[in-house]
GUPA-112181 format. One record per residue (C-alpha): z, x, y. Coordinates in steps of 0.5 Angstrom, whole numbers, always signed. Each point is the difference from the previous one (the first is absolute). Example, Ala and Ser with C-alpha at 12.3 -4.5 7.8 and 13.67 -1.06 7.14 Angstrom:
2
Z, X, Y
+16, +25, -9 .
-2, +2, +7 .
END
This chain:
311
Z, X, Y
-10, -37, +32 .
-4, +3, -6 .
-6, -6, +2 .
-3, +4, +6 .
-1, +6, -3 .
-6, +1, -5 .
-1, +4, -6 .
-5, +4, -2 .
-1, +2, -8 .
-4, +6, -1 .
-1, +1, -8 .
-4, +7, -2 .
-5, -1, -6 .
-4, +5, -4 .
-2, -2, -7 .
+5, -5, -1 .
-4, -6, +0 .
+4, -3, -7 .
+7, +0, +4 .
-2, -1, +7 .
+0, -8, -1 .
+8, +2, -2 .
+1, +2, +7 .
-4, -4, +4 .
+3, -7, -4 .
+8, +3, +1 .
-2, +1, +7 .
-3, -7, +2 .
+6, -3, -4 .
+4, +4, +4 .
+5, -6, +4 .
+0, +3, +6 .
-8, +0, +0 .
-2, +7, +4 .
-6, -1, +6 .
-5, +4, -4 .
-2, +3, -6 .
-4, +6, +1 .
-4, +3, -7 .
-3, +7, +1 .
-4, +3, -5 .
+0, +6, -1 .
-7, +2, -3 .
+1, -5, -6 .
-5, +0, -6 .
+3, -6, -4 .
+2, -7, +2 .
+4, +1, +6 .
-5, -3, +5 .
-1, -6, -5 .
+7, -1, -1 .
+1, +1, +9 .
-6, -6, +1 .
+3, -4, -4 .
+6, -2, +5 .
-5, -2, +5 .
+3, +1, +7 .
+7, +0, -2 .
-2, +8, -1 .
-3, +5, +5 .
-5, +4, -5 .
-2, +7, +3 .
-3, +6, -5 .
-1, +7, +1 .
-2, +7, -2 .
+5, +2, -5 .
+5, +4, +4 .
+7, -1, -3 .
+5, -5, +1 .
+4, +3, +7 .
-7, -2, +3 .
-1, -5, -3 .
+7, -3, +3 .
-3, +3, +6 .
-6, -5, +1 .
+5, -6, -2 .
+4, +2, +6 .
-6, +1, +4 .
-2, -8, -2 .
+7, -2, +0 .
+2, -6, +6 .
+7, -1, -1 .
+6, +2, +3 .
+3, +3, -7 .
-4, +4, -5 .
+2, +0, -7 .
-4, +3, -7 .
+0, -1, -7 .
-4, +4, -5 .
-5, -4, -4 .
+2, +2, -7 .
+8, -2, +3 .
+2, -8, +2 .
+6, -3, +4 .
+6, -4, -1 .
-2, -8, +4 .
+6, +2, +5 .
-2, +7, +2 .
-2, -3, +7 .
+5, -4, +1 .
+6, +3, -2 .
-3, +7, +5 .
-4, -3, +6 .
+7, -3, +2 .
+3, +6, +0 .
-5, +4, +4 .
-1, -5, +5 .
+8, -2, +2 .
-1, +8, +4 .
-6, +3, +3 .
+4, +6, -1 .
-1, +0, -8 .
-7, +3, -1 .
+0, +0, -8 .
+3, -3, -5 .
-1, +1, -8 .
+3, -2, -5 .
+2, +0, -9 .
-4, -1, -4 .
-2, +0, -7 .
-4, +3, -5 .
-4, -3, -6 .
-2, +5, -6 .
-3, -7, -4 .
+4, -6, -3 .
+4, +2, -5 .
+3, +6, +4 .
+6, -3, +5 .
-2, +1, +7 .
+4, +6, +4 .
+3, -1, +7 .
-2, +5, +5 .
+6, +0, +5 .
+1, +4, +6 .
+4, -1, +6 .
+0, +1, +7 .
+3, +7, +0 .
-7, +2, -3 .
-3, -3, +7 .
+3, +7, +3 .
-6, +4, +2 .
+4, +6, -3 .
+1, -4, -7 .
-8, -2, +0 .
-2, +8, +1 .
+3, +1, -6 .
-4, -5, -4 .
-3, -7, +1 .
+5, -5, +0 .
-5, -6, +2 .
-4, -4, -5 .
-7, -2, +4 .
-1, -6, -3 .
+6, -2, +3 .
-1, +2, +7 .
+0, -5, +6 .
-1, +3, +7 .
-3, -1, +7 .
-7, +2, +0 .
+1, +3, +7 .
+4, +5, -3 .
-6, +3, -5 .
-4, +0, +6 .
+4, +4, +5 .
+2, +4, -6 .
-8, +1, -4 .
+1, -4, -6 .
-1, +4, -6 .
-2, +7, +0 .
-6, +0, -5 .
+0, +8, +0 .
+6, -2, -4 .
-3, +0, -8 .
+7, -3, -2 .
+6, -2, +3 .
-4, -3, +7 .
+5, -5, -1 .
+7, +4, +0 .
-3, +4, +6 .
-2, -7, +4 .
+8, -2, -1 .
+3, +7, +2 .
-2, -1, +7 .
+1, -7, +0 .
+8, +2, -1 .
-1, +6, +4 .
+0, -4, +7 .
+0, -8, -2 .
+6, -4, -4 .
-1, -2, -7 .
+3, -5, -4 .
+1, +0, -7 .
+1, -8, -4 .
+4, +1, -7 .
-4, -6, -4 .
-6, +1, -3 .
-7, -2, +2 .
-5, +2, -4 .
-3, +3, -6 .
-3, +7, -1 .
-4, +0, -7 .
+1, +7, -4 .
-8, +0, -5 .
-4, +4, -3 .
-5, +0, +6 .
+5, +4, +4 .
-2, +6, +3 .
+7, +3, -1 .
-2, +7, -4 .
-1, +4, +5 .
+6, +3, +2 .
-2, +6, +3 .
-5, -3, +6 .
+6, -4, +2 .
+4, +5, -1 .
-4, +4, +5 .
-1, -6, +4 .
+7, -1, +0 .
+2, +6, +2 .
-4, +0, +6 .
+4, -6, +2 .
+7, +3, +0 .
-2, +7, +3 .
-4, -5, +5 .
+7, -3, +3 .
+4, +6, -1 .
+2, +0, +7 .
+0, -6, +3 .
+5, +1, +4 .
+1, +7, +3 .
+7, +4, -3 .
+1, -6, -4 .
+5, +2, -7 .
-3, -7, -3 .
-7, +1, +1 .
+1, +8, -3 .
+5, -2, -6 .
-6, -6, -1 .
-5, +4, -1 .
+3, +4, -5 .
+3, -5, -4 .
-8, -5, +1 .
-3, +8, -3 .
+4, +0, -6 .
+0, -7, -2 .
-8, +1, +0 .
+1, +6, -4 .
+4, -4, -5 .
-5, -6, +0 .
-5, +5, -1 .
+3, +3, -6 .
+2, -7, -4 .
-8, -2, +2 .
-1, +7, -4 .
+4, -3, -6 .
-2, -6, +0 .
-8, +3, -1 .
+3, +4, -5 .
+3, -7, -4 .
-7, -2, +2 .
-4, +5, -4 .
+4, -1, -5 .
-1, -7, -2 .
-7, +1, +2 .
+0, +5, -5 .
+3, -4, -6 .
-5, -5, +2 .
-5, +5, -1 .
-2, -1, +7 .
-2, +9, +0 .
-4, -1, +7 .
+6, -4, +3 .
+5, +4, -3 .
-3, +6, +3 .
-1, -2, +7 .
+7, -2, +0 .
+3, +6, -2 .
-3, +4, +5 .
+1, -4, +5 .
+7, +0, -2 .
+0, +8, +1 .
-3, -1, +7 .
+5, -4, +2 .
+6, +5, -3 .
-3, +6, -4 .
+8, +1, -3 .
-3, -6, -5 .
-3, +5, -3 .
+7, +2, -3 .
+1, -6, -4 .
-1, -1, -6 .
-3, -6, +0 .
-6, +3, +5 .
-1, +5, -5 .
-1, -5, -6 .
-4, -4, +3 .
-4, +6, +2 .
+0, +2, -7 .
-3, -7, -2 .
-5, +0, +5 .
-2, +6, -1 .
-1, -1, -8 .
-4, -6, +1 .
-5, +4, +5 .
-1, +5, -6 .
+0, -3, -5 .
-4, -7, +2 .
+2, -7, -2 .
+2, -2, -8 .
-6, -1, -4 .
-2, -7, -2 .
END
């Protein structure tokens, strides 16, 4: 039944030309191979174009501006053909039957208009994977109000759907994706597939320390949907709970800032440490009554008076 129905594969990149070989190689071996596999490039200034040529025609190659990844996404849509869209970031890769396992489930009803699944987390070989588990309860769109509940690298969903819908709202700094699957769950079917199907790659590359923009951007989002339905105690009660659970994230990003800082400090990383602390400040001025904010302080602050040892 799944035959008849075409797969296109968008996979954002910027500046991870060193790892898109892995993403594109787990895609192309996939056992239920997709239709088409589009490579948008974000205003890379690495290897990326060279890596994308090197696949030939097996991979559609199409470059612009840098302008984030919802817009990049944006233009893989725009380019795709197939009836199904699926996306993988560049610096993340699939398992071989992620296709297969949920382009069966998709296509048994038209009614389905998502489908994602678990998946697993890499943080280098020596460190035992973890599973990311959800459940198909999460897929309540009063449950994805409250915090994202769907890992893009596993999503498959019909492309005539992100057309009626926009796609990804660029104006979004962070959290276009948690945005785009909201109003999926609003007014369409989603379907959560308990087996895991790709690999998301924690590295140092990873811009994840900037707890305050998403904080904003994810404040945003939750405030956005607050009355999806009219007169809706669920809508209201998801609200608050989605506000005080960024809060609560905001604040663990402020510590951890502030263990960064410290271990940039005993590696004598000043300049580092000092960024850290005061963003960690930002994102919860009560860290300054820690104890060890003002110790890093002090150390800091010593450094920049006294100069660094003498040879």
């Amino acid at each position: 039944m799944d035959a008849s129905i075409s797969v296109s594969v968008i996979i954002p990149c910027y500046n991870y030309g060193h790892l898109l070989a892995d993403a594109i190689g787990s895609v192309l071996a996939q056992t239920r191979p997709p239709d088409e596999v589009i490579v948008v490039d974000d205003g890379s200034t690495d290897k990326t174009t060279e890596v994308a040529a090197s696949y030939g025609n097996r991979v559609q190659y199409i470059r612009q501006e840098r302008s984030g990844p919802g817009a990049a996404r944006n233009a893989g849509i725009r380019a795709a053909r197939g009836e199904l869209l699926a996306f993988l970031d560049a610096d993340d890769w699939w398992l071989p039957h992620r296709l297969s396992s949920q382009v069966p489930i998709i296509s048994a009803n038209d009614e389905i208009a998502m489908v994602h699944s678990a998946f697993l987390g890499y943080h280098g070989p020596d460190v035992q994977s973890p599973v990311y588990r959800f459940s198909q309860e999460d897929c309540d769109v009063h449950v994805l109000k409250r915090s994202c509940r769907v890992g893009t690298l596993t999503v498959l969903i019909r492309k005539e759907i992100v057309d009626e819908l926009g796609g990804f709202d660029t104006r979004l700094r962070r959290c276009q994706d948690w945005d785009l699957w909201i109003r999926v769950a609003r007014d369409h079917r989603i379907v959560y597939h308990d087996e895991p199907v790709a690999v998301y790659r924690s590295h140092p590359d990873q811009v994840r320390s900037d707890y305050l923009l998403r904080y904003r951007f994810s404040r945003l989002v939750v405030r956005r949907y607050r009355r999806i339905h009219p007169n809706c105690a669920q809508c209201e009660q998801a609200y608050f709970e989605g506000i005080r659970r960024e809060r609560t994230l905001l604040r663990e990003g402020a510590r951890a800032l502030l263990c960064a800082s410290r271990a940039s400090c005993e590696q004598g990383l000043y300049r580092k440490a000092a960024r850290s602390l005061v963003h960690a400040l930002r994102c919860d001025p009560a860290t300054i009554y820690s104890r060890v904010a003002w110790h890093t302080a002090a150390v800091i602050l010593k450094r920049a008076m006294v100069g660094p040892p003498s040879q």
